[in-house]
Kinemage of the C-alpha trace (Angstrom):
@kinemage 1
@onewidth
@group {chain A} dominant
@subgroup {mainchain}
@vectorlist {calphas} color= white
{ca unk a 1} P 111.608 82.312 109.920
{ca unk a 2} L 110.047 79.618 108.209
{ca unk a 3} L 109.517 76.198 110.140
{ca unk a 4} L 109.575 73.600 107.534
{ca unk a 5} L 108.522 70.599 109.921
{ca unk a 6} L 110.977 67.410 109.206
{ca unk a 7} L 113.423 67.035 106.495
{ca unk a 8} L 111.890 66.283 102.829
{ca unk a 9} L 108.680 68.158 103.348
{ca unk a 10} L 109.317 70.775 100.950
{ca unk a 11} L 110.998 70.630 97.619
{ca unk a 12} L 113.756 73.457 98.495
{ca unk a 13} L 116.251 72.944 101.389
{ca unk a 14} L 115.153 75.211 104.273
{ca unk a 15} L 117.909 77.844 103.439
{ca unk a 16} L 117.123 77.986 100.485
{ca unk a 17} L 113.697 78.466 101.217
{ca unk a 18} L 114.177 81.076 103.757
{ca unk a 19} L 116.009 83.422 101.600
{ca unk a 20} L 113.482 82.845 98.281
{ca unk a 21} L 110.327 83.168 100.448
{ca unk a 22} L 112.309 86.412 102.058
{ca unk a 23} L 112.913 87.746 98.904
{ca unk a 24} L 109.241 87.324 97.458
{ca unk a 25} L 108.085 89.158 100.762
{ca unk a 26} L 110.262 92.358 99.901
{ca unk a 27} L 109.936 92.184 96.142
{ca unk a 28} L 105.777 93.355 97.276
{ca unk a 29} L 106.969 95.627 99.817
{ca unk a 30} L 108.706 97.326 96.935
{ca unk a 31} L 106.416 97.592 94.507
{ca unk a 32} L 104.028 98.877 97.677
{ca unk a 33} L 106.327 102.025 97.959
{ca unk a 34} L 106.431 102.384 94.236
{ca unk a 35} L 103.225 102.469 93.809
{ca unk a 36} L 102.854 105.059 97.034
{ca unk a 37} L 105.579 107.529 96.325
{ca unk a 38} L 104.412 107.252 92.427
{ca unk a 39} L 100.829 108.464 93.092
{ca unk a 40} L 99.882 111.484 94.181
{ca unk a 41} L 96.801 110.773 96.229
{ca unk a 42} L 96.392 111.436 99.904
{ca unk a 43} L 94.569 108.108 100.008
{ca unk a 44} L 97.666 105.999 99.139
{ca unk a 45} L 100.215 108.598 100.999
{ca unk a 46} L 98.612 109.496 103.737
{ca unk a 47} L 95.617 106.923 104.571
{ca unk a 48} L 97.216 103.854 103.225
{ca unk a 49} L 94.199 102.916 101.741
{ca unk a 50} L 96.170 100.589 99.117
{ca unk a 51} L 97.665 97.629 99.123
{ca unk a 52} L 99.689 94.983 96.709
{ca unk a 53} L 99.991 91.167 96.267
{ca unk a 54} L 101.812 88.198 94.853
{ca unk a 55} L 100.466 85.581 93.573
{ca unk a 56} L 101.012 81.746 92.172
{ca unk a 57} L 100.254 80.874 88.559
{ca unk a 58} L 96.641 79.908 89.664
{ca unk a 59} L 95.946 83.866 90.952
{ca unk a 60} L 96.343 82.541 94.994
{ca unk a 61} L 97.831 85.360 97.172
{ca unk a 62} L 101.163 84.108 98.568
{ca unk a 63} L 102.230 87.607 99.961
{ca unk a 64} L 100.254 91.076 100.479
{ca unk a 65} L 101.723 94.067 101.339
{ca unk a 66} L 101.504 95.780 105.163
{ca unk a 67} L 98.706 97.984 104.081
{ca unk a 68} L 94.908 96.895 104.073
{ca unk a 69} L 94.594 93.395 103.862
{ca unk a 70} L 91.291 93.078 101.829
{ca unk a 71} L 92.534 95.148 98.783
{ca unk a 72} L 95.476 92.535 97.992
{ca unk a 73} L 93.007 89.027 98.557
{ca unk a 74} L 90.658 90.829 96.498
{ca unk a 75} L 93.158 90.700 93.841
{ca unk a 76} L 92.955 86.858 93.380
{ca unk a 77} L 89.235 87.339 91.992
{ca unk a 78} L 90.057 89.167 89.389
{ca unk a 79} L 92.856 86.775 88.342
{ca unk a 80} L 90.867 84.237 88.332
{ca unk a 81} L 88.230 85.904 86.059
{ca unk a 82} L 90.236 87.169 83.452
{ca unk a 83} L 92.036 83.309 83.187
{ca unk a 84} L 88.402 82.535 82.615
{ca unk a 85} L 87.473 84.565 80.311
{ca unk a 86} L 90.682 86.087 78.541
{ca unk a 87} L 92.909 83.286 77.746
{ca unk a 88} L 92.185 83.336 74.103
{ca unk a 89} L 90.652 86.957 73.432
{ca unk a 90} L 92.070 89.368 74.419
{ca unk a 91} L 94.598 86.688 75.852
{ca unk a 92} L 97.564 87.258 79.028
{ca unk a 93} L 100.831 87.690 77.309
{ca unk a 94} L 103.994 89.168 78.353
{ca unk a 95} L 104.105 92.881 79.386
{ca unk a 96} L 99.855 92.850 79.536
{ca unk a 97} L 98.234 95.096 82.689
{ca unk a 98} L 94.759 94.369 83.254
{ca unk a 99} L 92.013 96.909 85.588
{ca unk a 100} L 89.271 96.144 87.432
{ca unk a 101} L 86.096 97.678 89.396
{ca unk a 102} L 83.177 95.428 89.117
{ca unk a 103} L 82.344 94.046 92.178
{ca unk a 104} L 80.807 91.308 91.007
{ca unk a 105} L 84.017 90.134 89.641
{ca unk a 106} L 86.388 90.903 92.143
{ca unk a 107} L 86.844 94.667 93.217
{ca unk a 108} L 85.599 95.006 96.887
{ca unk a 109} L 83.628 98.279 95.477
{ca unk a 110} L 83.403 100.541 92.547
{ca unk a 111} L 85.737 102.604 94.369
{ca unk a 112} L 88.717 100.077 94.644
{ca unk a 113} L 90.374 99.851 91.078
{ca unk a 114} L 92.622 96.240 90.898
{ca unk a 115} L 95.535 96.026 88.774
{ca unk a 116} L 96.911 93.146 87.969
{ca unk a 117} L 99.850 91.889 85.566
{ca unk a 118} L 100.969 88.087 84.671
{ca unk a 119} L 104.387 87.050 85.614
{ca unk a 120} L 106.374 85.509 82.645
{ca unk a 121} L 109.324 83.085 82.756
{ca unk a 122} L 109.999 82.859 79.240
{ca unk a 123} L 107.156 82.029 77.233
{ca unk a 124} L 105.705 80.165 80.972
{ca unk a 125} L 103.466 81.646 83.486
{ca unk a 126} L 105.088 81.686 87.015
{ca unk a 127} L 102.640 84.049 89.143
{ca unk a 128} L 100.927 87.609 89.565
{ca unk a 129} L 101.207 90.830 90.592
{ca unk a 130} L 98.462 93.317 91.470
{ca unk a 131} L 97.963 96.143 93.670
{ca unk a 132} L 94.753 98.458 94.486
{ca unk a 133} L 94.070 101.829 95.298
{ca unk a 134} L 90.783 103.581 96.543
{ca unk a 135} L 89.790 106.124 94.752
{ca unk a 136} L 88.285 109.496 95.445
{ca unk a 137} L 85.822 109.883 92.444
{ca unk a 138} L 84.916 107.956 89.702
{ca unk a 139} L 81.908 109.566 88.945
{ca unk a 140} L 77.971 108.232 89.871
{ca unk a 141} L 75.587 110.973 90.508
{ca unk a 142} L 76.624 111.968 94.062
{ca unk a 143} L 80.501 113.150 94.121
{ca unk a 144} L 82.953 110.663 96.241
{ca unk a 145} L 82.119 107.272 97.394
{ca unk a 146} L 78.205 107.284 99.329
{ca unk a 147} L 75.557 106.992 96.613
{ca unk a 148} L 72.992 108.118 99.341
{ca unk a 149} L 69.654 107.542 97.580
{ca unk a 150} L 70.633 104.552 95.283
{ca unk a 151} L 68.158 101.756 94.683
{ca unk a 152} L 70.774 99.551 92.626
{ca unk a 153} L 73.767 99.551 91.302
{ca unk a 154} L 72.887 101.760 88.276
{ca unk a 155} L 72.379 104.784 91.054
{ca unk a 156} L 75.886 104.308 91.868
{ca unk a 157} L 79.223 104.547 90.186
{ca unk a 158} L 79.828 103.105 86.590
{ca unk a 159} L 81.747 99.654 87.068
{ca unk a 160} L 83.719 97.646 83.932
{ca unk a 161} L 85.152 94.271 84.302
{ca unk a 162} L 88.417 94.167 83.314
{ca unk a 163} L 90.185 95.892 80.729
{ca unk a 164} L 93.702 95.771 79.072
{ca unk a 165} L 95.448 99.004 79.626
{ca unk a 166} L 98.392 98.122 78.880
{ca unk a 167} L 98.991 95.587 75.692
{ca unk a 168} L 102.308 93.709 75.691
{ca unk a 169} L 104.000 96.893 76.946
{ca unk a 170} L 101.846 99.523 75.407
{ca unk a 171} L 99.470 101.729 77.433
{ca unk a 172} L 96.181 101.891 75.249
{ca unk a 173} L 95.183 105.556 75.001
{ca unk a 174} L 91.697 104.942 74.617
{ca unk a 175} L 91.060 102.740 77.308
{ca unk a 176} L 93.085 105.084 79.689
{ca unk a 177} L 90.686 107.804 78.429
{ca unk a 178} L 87.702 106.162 78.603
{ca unk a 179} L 88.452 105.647 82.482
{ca unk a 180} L 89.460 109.051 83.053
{ca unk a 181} L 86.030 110.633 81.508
{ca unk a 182} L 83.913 109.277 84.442
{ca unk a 183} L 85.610 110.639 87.177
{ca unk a 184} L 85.441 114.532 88.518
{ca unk a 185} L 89.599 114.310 89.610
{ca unk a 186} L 91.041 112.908 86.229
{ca unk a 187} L 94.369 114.558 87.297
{ca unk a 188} L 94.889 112.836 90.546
{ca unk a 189} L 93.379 109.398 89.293
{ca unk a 190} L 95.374 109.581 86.109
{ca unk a 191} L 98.419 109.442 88.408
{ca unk a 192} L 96.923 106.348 90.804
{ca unk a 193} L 96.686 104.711 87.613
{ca unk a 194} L 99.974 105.210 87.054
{ca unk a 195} L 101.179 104.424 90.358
{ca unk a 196} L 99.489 101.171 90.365
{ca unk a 197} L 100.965 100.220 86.696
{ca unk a 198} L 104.564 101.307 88.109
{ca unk a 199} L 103.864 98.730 91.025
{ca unk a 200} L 103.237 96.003 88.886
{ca unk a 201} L 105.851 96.457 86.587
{ca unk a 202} L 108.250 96.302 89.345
{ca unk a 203} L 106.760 93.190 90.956
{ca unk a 204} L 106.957 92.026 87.473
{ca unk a 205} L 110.443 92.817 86.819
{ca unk a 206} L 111.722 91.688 90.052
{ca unk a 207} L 110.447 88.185 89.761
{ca unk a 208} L 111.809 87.868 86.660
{ca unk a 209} L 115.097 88.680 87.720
{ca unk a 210} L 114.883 85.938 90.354
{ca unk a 211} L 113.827 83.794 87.780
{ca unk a 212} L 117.076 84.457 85.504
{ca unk a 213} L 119.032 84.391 88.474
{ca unk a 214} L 117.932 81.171 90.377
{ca unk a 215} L 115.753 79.216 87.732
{ca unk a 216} L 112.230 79.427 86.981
{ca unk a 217} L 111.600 75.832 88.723
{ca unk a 218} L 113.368 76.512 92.011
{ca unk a 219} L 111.401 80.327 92.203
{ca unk a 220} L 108.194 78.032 90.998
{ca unk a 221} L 109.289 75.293 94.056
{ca unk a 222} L 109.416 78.317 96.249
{ca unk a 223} L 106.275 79.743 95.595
{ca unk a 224} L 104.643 76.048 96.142
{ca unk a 225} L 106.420 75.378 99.293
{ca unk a 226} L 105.065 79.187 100.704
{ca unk a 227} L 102.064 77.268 100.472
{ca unk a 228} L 102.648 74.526 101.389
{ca unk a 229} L 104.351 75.388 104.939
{ca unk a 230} L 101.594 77.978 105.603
{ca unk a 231} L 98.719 75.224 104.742
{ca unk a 232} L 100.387 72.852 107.526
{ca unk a 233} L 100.858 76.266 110.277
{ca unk a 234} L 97.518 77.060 109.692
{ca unk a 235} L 96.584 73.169 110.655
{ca unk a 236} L 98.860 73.160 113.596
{ca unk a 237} L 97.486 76.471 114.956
{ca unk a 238} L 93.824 75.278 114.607
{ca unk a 239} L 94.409 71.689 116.211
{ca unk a 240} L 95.626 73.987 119.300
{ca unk a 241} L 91.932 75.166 119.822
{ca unk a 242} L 89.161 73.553 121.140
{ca unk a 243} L 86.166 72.581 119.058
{ca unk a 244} L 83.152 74.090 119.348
{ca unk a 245} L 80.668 76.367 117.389
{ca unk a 246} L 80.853 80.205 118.446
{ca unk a 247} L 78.340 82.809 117.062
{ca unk a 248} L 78.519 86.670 116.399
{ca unk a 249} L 75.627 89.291 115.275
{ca unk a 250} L 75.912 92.668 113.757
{ca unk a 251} L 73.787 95.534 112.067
{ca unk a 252} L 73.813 97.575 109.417
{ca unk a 253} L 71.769 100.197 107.898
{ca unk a 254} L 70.823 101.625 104.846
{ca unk a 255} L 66.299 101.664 104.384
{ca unk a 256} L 65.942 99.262 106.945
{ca unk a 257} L 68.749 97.609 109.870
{ca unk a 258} L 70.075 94.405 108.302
{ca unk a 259} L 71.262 91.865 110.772
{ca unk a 260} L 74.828 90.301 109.631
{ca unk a 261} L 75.010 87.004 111.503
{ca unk a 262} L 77.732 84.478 111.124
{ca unk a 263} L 78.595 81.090 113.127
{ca unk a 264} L 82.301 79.234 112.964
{ca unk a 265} L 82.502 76.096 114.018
{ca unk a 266} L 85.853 74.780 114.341
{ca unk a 267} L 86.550 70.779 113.888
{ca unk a 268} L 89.840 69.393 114.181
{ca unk a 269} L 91.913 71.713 111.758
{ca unk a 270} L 89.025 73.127 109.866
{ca unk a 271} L 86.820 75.733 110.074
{ca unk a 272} L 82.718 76.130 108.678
{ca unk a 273} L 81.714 79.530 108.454
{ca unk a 274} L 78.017 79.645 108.449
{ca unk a 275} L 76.370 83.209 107.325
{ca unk a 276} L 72.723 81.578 106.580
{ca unk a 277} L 70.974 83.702 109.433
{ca unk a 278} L 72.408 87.079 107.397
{ca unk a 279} L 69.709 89.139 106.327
{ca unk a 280} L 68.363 89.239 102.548
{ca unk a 281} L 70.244 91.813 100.107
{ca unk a 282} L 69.662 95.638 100.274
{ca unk a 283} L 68.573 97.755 97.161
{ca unk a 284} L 71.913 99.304 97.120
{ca unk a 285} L 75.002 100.891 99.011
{ca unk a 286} L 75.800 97.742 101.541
{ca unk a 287} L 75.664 94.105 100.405
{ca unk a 288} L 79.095 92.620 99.690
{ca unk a 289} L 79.418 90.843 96.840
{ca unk a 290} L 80.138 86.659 96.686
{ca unk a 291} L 83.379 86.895 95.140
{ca unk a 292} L 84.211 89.612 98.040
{ca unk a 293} L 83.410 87.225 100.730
{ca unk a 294} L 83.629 83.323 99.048
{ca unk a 295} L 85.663 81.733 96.388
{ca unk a 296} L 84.683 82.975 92.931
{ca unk a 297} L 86.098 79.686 91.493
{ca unk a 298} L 82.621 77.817 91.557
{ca unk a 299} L 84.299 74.352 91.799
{ca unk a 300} L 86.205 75.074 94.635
{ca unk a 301} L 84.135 74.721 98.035
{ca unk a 302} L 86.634 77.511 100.029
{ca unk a 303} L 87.523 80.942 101.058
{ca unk a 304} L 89.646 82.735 98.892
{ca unk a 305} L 89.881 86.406 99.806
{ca unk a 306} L 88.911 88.811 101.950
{ca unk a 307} L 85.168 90.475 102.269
{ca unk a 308} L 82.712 90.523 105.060
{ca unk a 309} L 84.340 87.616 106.076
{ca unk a 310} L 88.550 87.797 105.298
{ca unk a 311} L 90.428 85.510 106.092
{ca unk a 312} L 93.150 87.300 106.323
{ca unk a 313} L 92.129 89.132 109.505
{ca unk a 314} L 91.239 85.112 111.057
{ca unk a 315} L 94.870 84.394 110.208
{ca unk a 316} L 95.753 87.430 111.824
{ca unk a 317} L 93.747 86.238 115.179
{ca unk a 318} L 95.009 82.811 114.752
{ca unk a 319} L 98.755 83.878 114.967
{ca unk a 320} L 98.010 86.253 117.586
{ca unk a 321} L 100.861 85.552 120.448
{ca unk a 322} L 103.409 84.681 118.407
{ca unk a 323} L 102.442 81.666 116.604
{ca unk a 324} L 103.533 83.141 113.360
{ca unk a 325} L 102.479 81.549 109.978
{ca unk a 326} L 104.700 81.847 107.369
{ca unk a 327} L 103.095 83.449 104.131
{ca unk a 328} L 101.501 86.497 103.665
{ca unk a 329} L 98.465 85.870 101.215
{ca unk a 330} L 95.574 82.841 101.930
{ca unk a 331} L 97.072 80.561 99.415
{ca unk a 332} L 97.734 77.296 101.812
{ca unk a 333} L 94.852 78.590 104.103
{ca unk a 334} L 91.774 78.866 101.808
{ca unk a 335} L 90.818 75.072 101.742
{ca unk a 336} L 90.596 74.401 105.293
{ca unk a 337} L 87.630 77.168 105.555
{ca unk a 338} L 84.497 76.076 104.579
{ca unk a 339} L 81.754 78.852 104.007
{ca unk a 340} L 77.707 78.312 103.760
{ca unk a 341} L 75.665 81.210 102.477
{ca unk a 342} L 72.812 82.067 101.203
{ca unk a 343} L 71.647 84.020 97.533
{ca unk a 344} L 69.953 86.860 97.544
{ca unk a 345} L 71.258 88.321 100.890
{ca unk a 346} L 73.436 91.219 101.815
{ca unk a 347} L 76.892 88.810 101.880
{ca unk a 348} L 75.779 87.279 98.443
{ca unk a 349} L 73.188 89.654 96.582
{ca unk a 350} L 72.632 88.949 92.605
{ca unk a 351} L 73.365 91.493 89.879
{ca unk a 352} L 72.775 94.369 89.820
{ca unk a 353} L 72.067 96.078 93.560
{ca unk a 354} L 74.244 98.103 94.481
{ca unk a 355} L 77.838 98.082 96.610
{ca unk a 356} L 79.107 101.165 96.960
{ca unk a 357} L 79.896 101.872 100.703
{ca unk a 358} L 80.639 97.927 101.047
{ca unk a 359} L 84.275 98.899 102.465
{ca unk a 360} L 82.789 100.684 105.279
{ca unk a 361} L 81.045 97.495 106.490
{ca unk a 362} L 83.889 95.463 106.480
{ca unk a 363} L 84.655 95.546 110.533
{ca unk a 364} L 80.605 94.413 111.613
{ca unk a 365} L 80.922 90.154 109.830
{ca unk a 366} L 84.738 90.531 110.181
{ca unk a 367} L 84.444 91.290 114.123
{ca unk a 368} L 83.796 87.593 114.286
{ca unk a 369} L 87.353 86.842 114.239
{ca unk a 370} L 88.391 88.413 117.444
{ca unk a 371} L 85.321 87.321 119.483
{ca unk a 372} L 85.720 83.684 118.199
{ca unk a 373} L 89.312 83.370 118.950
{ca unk a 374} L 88.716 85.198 122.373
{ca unk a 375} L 85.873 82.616 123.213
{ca unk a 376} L 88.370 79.716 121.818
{ca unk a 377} L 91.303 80.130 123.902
{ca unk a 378} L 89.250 81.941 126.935
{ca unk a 379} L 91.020 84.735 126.124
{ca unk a 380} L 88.172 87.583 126.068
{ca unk a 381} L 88.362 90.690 126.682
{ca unk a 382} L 85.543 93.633 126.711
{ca unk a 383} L 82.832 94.457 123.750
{ca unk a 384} L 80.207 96.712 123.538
{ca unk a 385} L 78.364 93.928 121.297
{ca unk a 386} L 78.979 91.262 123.078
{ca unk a 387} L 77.568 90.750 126.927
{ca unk a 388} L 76.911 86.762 127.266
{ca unk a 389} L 78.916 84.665 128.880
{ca unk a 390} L 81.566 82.465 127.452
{ca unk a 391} L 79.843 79.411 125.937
{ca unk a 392} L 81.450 76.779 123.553
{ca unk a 393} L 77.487 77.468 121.711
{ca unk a 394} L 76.454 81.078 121.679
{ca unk a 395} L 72.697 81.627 120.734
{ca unk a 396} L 71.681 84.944 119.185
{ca unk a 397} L 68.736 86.763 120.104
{ca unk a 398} L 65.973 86.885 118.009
{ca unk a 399} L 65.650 89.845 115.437
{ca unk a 400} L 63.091 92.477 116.260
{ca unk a 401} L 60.707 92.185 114.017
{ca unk a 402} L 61.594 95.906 111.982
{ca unk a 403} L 64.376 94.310 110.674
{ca unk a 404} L 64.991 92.576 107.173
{ca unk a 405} L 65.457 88.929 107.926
{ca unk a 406} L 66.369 85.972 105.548
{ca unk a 407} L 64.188 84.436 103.041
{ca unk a 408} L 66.020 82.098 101.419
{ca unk a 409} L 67.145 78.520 101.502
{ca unk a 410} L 70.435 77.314 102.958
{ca unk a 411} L 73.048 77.510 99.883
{ca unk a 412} L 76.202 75.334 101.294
{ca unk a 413} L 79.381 76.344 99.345
């Protein structure tokens, strides 16, 4: 249930609230199953390597679906970029789907295709849907996802930004086509695509119907307050830690090891998360691309969605014993993270190395979130990577010198 704080801090009463912010919640859990019993893939059915997400007019998750956390934040990229760059051609009207797998705009790899629809009130713009599903094939000289070998992106599967599919209710044949030529399975990923279309239209069509039903202000109120409540949580939780500056090291490996350092410091009721010490970027395969691990919105200094670093899986720590934030998605949370990285490394590498396996490296920067929380409330328990003592300052040991260390300068975000 929703705590609301005192009376007045939201613009819906707290019932009302309750029920609307309920009601978002299961309007993505249903265009999750959609989208699952629609496609035929093992991946969705059986791995539940999918996932879906609402979001507000801006393209900030406010719910995700139960599934794999990063492949609904991602979503919010890719919203963002085509409100960029589509508004006037090919522009976001009623009934328009929209598919995604560059990396570089928003897709955590080649492999993840995001589709995402705009959610009209009218002739108004009240949110987004979007879901993703990872794919088996979608072509690249090796078959599946590794591109073992690759020395950029080029080596590794073809990546578009994104594409209209579907125009004002209209699939378009020849983009649908297009797609389906790369891959070796055109069968099975003709039906994801489908799957994932289905989920948005019912996201689509189920906000809408709230919309008729309740008004397109009070579901627009509702959507704000999500945020709202979940922004001041967040807060609360935070101010309940101590502050202090904690500090986690991983590897990776691809022609070299890559060290993937990252320090959070945690002040009051924000948090700095400091990847400067992260090795520079690989040829191919393993970096993680900015908008996959930072805001892609260059104005805004804050985390957005999910990548080496998701916030998501912090909020996840944060709540853990019960201290339950209301709000699915980061929208509310994203502006009291601050993140400092650097160019040219393997959590911010510049066009065009590759990012194929990125997924798999997910759990070595994201780790940080259960050893920092442990160290924060003294709550630690055992890690094969981590054999220090609890300090409110952890130093790292040095590098060995075989490994690719950072060259750049510091780039705060």
């Amino acid at each position: 249930m929703i705590n609301t704080g005192s009376p007045g801090s939201t613009r819906l009463d707290p019932v009302t609230l309750e029920i609307l912010s309920s009601r978002l919640a299961a309007v993505n859990d249903e265009a999750a199953a959609t989208m699952r019993l629609v496609s035929g893939s093992p991946v969705a059915n059986e791995a539940y390597d999918m996932n879906v997400g609402l979001m507000n007019a801006e393209g900030d998750c406010i719910a995700i679906g139960v599934y794999i956390s990063i492949h609904a934040l991602s979503l919010s990229a890719t919203v963002k970029d085509i409100q960029r760059e589509y508004a006037e051609a090919p522009g976001i009207r009623p009934g328009d789907v929209f598919m995604c797998n560059d990396p570089y705009v928003g897709a955590c790899h080649q492999m993840d295709i995001t589709v995402v629809a705009p959610i009209f009130s009218g002739d108004e713009l009240l949110g987004w849907t979007g879901s993703t599903v990872h794919q088996i094939d979608l072509g690249g000289p090796v078959e599946g996802q590794v591109q073992i070998g690759a020395t950029s992106i080029w080596g590794e599967q073809p990546i578009f930004p994104p594409l209209k599919i579907v125009d004002e209710g209209v699939l378009r044949a020849d983009v649908e086509r297009a797609y389906l030529r790369r891959t070796r399975l055109p069968e099975l990923t003709a039906l994801d695509l489908k799957a994932m279309i289905a989920g948005c239209n019912v996201g689509v069509e189920r906000v809408q119907e709230l919309a008729e039903r309740y008004g397109r202000e009070t579901i627009a109120d509702a959507i704000a307050d999500v945020t709202d409540v979940t922004e001041a949580r967040f807060r609360a939780r935070l101010r309940e830690l101590p502050d202090g500056t904690w500090s986690h090291r991983g590897y990776i490996e691809y022609d070299t090891v890559y060290p993937v350092v990252v320090s959070v410091t945690k002040d009051n009721d924000r948090l700095i998360v400091d990847f400067t010490e992260t090795a520079d970027q690989a040829p191919a395969v393993i970096n993680c691309t900015r908008p996959a691990c930072v805001d892609p919105d260059q104005d805004r200094s804050s985390v957005r969605q999910g990548g080496d670093f998701d916030i998501a899986r912090y909020r996840q720590c944060l709540v853990h014993g019960g201290h339950a934030i209301p709000g699915s998605g980061e929208s509310g949370i994203t502006d009291l993270v601050r993140v400092h990285d650097v160019s040219r490394t393997i959590l911010n590498p510049v066009y065009a190395v590759g990012i194929a396996n990125r997924g798999r490296r997910i759990p070595w920067p994201a780790r940080l979130a259960r050893p920092v929380h442990q160290r924060a409330t003294h709550e630690r328990r055992p890690s094969r990577h981590e054999d220090e003592p609890v300090n409110s300052q952890r130093h790292l040991p040095t590098a060995p010198p075989t490994m690719r260390k950072n060259s750049s300068n510091c780039n705060p975000v």
